[in-house]
Structure formats: C-alpha cells, structure tokens
PABALUM-199051 format. One record per residue: x, y, z of N, C-alpha, C in turn. Coordinates in Angstrom, 1 decimal. Example, Ala and Ser with C-alpha at 12.3 -4.5 7.8 and 13.67 -1.06 7.14 Angstrom:
BEGIN
n_east | n_north | n_up | ca_east | ca_north | ca_up | c_east | c_north | c_up
13.2 | -5.7 | 7.8 | 12.3 | -4.5 | 7.8 | 13.2 | -3.3 | 7.8 $
12.8 | -2.2 | 7.1 | 13.7 | -1.1 | 7.1 | 12.9 | 0.0 | 7.9 $
***
This chain:
BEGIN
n_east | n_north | n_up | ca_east | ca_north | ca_up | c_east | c_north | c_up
5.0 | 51.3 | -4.7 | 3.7 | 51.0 | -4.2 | 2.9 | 50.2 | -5.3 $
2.8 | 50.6 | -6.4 | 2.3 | 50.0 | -7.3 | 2.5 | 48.5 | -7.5 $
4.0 | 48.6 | -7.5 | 4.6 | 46.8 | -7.4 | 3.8 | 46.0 | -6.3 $
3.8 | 46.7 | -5.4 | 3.4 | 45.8 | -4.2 | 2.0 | 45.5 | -4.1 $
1.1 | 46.3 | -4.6 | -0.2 | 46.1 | -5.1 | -0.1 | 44.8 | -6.1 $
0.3 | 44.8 | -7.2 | 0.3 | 44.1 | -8.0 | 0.6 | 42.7 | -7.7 $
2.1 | 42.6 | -7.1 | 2.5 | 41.4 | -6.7 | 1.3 | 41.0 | -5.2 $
0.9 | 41.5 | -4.5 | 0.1 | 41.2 | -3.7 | -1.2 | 40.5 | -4.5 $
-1.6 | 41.3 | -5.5 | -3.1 | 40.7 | -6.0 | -2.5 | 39.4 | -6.9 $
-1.9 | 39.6 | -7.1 | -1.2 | 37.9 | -7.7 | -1.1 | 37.0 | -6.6 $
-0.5 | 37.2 | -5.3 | -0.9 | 36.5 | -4.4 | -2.0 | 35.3 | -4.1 $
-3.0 | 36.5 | -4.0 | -4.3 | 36.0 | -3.2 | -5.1 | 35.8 | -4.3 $
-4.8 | 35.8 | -5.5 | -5.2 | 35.1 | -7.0 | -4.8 | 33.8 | -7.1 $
-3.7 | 33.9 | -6.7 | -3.0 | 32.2 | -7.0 | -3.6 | 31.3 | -6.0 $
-3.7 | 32.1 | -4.9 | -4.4 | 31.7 | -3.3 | -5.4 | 30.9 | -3.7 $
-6.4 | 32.0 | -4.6 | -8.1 | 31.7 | -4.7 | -8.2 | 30.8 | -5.7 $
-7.6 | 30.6 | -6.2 | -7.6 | 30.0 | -7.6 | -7.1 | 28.4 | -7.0 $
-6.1 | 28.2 | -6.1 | -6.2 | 26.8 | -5.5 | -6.6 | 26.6 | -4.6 $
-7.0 | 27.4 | -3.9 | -8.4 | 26.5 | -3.3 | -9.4 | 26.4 | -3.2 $
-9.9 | 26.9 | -4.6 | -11.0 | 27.0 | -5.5 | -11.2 | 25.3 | -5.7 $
-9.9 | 24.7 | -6.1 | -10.0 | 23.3 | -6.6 | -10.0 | 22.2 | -5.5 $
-11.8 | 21.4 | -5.5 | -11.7 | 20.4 | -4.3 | -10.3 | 19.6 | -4.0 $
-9.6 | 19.1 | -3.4 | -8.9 | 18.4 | -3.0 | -9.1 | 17.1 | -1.5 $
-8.5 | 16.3 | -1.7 | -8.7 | 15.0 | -0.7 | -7.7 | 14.5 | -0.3 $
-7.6 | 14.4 | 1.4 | -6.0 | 13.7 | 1.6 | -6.3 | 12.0 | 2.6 $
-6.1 | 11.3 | 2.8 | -6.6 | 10.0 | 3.7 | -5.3 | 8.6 | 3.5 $
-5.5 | 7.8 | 3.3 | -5.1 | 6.5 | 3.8 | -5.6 | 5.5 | 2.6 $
-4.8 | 4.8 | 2.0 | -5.1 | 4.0 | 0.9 | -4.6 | 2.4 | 1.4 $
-5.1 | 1.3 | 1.4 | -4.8 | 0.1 | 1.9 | -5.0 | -1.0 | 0.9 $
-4.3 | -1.8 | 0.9 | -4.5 | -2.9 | 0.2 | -3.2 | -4.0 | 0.2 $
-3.6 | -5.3 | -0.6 | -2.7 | -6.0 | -0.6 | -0.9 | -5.8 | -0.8 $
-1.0 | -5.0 | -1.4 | 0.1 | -3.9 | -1.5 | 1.2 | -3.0 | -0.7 $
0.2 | -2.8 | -0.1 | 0.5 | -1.6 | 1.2 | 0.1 | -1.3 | 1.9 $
0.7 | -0.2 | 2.6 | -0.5 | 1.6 | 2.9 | 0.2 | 2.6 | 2.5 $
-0.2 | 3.7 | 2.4 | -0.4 | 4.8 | 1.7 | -0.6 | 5.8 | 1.9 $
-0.2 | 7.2 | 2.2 | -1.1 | 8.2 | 2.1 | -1.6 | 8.5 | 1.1 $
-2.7 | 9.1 | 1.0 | -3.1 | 9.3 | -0.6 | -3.6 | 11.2 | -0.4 $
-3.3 | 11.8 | -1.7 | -3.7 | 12.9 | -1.6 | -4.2 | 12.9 | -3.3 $
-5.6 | 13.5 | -3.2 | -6.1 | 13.9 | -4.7 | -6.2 | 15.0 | -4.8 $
-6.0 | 15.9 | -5.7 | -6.1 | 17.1 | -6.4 | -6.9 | 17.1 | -7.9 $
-8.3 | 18.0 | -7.6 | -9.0 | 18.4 | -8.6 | -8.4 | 18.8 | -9.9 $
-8.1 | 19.2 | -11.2 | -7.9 | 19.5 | -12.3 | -9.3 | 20.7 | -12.4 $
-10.0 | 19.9 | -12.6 | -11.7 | 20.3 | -13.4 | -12.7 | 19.1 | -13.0 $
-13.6 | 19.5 | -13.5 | -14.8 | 18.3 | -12.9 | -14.7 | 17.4 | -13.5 $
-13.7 | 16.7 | -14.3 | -13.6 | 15.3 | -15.4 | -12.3 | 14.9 | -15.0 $
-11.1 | 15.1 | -14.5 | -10.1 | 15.2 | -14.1 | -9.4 | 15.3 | -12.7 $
-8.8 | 14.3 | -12.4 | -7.8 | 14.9 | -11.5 | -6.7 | 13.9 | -11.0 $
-5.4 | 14.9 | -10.2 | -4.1 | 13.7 | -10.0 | -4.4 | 13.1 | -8.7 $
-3.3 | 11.7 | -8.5 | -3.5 | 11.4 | -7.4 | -2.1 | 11.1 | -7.0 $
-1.7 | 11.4 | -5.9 | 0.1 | 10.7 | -5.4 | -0.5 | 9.8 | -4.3 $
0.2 | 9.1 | -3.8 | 0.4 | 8.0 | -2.6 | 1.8 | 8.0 | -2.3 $
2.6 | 7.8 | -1.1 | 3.4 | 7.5 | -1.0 | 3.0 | 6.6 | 0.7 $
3.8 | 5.4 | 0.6 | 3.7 | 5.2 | 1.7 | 4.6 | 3.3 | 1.8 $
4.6 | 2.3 | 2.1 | 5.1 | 1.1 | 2.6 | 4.8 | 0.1 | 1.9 $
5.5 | -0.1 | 1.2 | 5.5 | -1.6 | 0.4 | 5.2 | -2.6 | 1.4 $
4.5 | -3.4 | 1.7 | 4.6 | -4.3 | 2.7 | 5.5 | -5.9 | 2.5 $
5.5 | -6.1 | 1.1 | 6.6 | -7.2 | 0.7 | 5.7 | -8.5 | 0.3 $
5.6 | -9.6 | 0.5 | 5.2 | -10.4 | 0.3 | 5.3 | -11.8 | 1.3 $
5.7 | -11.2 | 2.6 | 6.2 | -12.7 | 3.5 | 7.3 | -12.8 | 3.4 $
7.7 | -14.6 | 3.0 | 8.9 | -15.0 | 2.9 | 9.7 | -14.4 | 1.7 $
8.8 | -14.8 | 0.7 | 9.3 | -14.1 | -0.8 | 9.9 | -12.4 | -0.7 $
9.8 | -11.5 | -0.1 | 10.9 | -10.2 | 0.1 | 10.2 | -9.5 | 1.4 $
11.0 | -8.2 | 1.4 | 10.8 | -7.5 | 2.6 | 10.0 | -6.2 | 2.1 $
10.0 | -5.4 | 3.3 | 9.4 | -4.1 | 3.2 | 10.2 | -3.2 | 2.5 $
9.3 | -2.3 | 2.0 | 9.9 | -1.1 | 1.5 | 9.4 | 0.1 | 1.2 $
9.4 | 1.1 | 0.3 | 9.0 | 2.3 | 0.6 | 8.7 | 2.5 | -1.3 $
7.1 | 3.1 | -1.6 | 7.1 | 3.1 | -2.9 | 6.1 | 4.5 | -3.1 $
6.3 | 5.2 | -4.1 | 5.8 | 6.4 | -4.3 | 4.9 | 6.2 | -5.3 $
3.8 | 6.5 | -5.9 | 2.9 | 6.6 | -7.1 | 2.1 | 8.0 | -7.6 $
2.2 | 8.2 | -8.6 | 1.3 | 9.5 | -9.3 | 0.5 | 8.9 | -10.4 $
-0.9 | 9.3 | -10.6 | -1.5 | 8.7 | -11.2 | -2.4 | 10.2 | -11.7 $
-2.7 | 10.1 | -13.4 | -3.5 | 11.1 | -13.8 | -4.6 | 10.6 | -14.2 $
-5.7 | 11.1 | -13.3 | -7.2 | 10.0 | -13.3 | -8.2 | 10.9 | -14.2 $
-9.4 | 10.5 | -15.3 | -10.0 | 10.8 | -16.0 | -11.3 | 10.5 | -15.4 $
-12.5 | 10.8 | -15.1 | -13.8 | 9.9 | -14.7 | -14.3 | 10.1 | -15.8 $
-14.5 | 8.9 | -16.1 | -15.4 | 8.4 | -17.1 | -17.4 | 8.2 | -16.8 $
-17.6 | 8.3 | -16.0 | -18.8 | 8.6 | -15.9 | -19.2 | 9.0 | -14.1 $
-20.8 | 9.1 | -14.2 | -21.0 | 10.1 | -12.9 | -22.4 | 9.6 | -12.7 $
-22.2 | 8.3 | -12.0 | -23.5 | 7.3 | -12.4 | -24.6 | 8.1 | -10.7 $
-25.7 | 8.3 | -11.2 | -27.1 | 9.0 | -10.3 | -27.5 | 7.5 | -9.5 $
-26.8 | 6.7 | -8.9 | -27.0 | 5.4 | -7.9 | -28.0 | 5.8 | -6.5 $
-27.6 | 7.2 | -6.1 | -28.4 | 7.3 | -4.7 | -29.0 | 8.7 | -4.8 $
-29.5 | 9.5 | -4.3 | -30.3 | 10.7 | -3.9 | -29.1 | 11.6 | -3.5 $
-28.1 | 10.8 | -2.6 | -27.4 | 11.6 | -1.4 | -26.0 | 11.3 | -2.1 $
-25.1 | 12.3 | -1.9 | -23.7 | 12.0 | -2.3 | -23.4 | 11.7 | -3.3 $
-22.6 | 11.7 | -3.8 | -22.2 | 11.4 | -5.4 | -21.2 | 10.2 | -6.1 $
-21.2 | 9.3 | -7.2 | -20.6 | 8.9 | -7.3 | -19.6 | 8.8 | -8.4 $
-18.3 | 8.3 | -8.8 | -17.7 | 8.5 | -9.8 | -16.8 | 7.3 | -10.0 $
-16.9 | 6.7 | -11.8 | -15.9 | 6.0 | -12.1 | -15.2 | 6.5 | -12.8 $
-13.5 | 6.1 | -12.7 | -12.6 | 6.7 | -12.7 | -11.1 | 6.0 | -13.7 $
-10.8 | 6.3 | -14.2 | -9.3 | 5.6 | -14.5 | -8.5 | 6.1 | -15.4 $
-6.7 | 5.9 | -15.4 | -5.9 | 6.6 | -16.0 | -4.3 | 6.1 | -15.5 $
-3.5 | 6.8 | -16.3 | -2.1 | 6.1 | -16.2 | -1.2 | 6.9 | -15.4 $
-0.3 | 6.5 | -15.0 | 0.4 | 7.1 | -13.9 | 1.9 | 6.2 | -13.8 $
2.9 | 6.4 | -12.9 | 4.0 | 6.2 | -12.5 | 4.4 | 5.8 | -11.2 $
5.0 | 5.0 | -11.0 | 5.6 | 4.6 | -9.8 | 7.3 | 4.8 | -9.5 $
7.7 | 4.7 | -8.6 | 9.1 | 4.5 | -8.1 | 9.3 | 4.3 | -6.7 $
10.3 | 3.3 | -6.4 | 10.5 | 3.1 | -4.9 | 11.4 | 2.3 | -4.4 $
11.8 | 2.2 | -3.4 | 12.8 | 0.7 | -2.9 | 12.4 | -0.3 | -2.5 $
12.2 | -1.2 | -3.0 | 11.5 | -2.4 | -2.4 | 12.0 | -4.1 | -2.1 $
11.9 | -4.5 | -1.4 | 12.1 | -6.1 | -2.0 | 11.4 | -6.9 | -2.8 $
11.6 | -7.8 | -3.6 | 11.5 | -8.5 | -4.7 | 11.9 | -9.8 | -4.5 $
10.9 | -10.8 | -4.7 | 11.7 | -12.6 | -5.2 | 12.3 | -12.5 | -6.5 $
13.6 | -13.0 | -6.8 | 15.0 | -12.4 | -7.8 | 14.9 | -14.1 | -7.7 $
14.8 | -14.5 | -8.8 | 15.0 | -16.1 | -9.5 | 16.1 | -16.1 | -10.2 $
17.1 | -16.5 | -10.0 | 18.7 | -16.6 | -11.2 | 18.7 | -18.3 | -11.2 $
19.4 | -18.6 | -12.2 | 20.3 | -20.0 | -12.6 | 21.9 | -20.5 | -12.1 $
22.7 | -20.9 | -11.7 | 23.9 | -20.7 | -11.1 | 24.6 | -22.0 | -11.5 $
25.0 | -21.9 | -12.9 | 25.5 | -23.1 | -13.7 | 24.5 | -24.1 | -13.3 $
24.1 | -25.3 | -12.4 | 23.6 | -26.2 | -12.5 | 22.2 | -25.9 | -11.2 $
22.2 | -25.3 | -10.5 | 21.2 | -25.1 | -9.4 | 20.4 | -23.7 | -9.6 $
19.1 | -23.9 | -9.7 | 18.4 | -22.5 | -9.5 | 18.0 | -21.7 | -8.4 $
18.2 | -20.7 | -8.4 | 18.6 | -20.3 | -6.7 | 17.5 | -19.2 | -6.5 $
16.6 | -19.3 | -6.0 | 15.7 | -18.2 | -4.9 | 16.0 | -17.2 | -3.9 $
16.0 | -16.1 | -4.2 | 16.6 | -15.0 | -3.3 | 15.5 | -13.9 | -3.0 $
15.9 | -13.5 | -1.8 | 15.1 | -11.8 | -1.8 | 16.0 | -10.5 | -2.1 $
15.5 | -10.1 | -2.8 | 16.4 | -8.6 | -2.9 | 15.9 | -7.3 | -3.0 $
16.6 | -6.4 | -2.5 | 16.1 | -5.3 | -2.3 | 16.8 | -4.4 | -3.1 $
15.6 | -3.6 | -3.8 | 16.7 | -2.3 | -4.9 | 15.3 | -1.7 | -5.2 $
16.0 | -0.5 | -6.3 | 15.3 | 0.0 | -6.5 | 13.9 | -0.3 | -7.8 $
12.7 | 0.2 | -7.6 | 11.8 | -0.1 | -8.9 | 11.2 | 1.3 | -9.5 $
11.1 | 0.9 | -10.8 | 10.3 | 2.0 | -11.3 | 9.2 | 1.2 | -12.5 $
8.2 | 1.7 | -12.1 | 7.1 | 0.8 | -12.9 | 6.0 | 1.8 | -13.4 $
5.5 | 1.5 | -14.8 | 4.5 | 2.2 | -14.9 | 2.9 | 1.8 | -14.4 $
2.0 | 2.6 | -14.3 | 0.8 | 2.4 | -13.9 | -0.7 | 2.4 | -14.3 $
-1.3 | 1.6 | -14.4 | -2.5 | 1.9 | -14.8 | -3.6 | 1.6 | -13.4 $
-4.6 | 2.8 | -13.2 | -5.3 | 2.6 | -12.0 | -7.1 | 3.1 | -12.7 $
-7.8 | 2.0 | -12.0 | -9.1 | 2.1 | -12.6 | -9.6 | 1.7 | -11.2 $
-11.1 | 2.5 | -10.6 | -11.4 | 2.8 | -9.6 | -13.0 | 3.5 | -9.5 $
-13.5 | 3.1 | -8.3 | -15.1 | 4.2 | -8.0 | -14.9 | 4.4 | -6.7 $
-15.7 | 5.5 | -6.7 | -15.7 | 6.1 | -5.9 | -17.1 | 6.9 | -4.8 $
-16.9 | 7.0 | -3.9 | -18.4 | 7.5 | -3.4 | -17.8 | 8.5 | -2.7 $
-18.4 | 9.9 | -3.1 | -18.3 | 11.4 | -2.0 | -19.5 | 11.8 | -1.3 $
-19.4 | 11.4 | -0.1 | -20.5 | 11.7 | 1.1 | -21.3 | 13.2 | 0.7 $
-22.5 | 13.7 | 1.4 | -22.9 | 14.8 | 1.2 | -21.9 | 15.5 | 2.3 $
-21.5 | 15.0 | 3.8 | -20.5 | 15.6 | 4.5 | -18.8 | 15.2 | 3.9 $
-17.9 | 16.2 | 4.4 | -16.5 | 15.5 | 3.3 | -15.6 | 14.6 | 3.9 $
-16.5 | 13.5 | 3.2 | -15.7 | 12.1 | 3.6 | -15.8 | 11.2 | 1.7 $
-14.9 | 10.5 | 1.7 | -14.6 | 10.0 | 0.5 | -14.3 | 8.6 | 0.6 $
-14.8 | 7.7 | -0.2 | -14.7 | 6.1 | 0.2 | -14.4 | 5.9 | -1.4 $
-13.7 | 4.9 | -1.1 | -12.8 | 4.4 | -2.8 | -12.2 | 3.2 | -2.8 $
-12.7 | 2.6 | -4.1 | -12.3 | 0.9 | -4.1 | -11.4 | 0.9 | -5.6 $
-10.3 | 0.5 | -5.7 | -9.5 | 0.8 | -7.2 | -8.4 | -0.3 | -7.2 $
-8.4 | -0.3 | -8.4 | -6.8 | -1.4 | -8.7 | -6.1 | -0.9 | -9.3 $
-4.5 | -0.9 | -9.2 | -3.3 | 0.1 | -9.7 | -2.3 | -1.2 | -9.8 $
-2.1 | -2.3 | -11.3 | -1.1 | -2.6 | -11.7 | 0.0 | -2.0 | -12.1 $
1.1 | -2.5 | -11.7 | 2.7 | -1.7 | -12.0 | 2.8 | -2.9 | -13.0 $
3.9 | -2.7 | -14.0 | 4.5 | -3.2 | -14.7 | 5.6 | -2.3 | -14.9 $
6.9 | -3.0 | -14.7 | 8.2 | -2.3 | -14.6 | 9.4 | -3.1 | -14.4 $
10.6 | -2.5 | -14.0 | 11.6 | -2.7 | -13.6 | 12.2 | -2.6 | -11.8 $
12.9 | -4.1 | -11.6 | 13.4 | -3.8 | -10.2 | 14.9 | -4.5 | -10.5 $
15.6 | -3.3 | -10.0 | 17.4 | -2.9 | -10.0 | 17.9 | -3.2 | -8.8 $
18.5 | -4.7 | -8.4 | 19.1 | -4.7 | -7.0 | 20.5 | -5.1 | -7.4 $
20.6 | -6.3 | -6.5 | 21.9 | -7.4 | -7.2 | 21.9 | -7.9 | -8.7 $
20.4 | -8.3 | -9.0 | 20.2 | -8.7 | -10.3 | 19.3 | -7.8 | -10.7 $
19.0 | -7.2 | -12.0 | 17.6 | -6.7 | -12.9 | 17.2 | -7.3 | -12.9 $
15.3 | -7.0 | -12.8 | 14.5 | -7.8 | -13.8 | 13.4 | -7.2 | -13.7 $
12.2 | -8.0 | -14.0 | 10.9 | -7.8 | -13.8 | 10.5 | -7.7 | -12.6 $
9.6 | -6.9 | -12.3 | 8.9 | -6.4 | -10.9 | 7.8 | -7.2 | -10.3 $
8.0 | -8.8 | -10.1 | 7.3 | -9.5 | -9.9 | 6.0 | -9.0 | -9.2 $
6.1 | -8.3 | -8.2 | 5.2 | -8.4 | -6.9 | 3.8 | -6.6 | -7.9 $
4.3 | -6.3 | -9.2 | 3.6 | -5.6 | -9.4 | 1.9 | -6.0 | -9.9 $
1.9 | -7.1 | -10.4 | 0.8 | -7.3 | -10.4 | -0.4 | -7.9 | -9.6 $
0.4 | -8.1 | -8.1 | -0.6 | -7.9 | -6.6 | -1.5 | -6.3 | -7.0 $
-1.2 | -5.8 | -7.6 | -2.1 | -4.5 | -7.6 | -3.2 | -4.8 | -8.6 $
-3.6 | -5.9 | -8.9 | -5.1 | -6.2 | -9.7 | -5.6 | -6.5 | -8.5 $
-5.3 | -6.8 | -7.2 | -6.0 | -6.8 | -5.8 | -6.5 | -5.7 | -5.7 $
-8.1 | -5.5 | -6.1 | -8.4 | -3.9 | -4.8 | -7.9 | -3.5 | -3.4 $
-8.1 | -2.4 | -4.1 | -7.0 | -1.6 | -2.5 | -8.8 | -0.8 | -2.2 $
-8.5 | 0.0 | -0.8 | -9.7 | 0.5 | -0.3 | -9.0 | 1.8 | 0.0 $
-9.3 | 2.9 | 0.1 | -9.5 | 4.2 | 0.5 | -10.4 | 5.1 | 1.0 $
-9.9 | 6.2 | 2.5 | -10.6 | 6.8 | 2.6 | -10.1 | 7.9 | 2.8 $
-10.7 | 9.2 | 2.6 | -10.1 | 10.5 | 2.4 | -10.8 | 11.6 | 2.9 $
-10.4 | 12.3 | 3.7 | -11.2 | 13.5 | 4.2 | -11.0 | 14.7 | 2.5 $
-11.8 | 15.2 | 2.1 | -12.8 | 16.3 | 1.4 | -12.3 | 17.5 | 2.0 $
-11.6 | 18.4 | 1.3 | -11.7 | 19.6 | 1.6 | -11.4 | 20.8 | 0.2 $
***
C-alpha cells in the first residue's frame, strides 16, 4: 500500500508540474512551408519549439518534401507596447532534419548540368522572432529560421534552399 501511495503521488506530481508549464500548439507558414508548431514553456525566459510539417520546394528548381525543426528559444526582452496582452522578442539555435528536394549543380566533363534531387538534409538553425500573446489564448508570431547544412541525395552538398528562411514565416497558436 505504501508503494502505491507513493508511486501515485509521483504521478499527479509529474502531472502538476507539466501542466504547470504554459504551452502552444498552431500552424507556422512561410516561404518555406507549413508547419505544425508546438511551443513548450521552460521558465519565463525560456522555451522549446518543434515544427514539423512540408517543405514546399521551390517550383521548377526541386520538389516537396517533409522537414522537421527544434529550436531552443531565449526572449531577450518583454517590451510594455500595449495595455492588453503581452509581448516578447525571442531568439536561439536549434536543428533541423528532413527529406527534401534541392537544385544539385554538378559539371560533367564539358557541360554543366542542373538537376532536382531529392535526399536527405540536416541543417543547423538559428531562429530570431516576436511575438504577441492575446489577453484570451491566442498567439500571433512573425520569425525567421535560416538552415545552414547539408543535403545527401545523388550528389552532397550545400542545402541551397536553406537560406529562403531569412523570409519571415507567420504563426498562429492556440495558448494553453
């Protein structure tokens, strides 16, 4: 009986203790992609963010694909702009991985040849971003997340299409 007490109050400890910590899940868009995005609180100066969701490609230059991101965000300040709702600027380094297509430039003895290809990328991330949290829980967010990395298909190389992410992306997230 004792066990069961114990392991029970551990339970509803672990329980209270996370969802003690605000969290936010919604939709992230940009030149880039879409997204689901889910944030998780740390502490009031801190918190993570994942996305996973659709490479959208670039047109002619490659195709769609599927790309994952974690990002460990710092706010750097908590600027008093309105009466109502709060605001926060934000930024911090993070990781990507995913399958994507890519424009792949090779040389072929005498002709240079343009291709799309599809493989895998892993790139690292830096994402700098504000943010506005309604007095009701709604969350609006404008940020830019460059990759710099590696894409592994037919040929290696550089991850051309990573620095479309100095495009702001927009977000919105339900608060709970």
């Amino acid at each position: 009986m004792k066990r069961f007490i114990i392991i029970l109050s551990l339970i509803l400890g672990i329980s209270a203790v996370s969802m003690a910590q605000p969290r936010a899940a919604g939709i992230r868009i940009g030149a880039t992609g879409l997204d689901a995005s889910y944030q998780h609180s740390l502490n009031w100066n801190t918190f993570v963010q994942g996305d996973m969701g659709l490479d959208f490609g670039s047109g002619t230059d490659a195709g769609a694909g599927f790309r994952m991101a974690a990002t460990y965000n710092m706010v750097w300040a908590r600027p008093a702009w309105t009466d109502m709702g709060t605001w926060a600027l934000y930024a911090g380094p993070g990781v990507s991985l995913g399958y994507v297509g890519d424009k792949v430039t090779y040389k072929n003895e005498l002709t240079k040849i343009n291709t799309r290809d599809h493989g895998f990328m892993f790139a690292l991330a830096a994402q700098a971003g504000i943010e506005y949290n309604f007095d009701f829980p709604l969350q609006l967010a404008a940020d830019i997340r460059p990759y710099i990395g590696l894409h592994v298909g037919q040929k290696a190389g550089f991850y051309g299409r990573g620095l479309l992410g100095l495009i702001p992306t927009l977000s919105a997230r339900y608060r709970f």
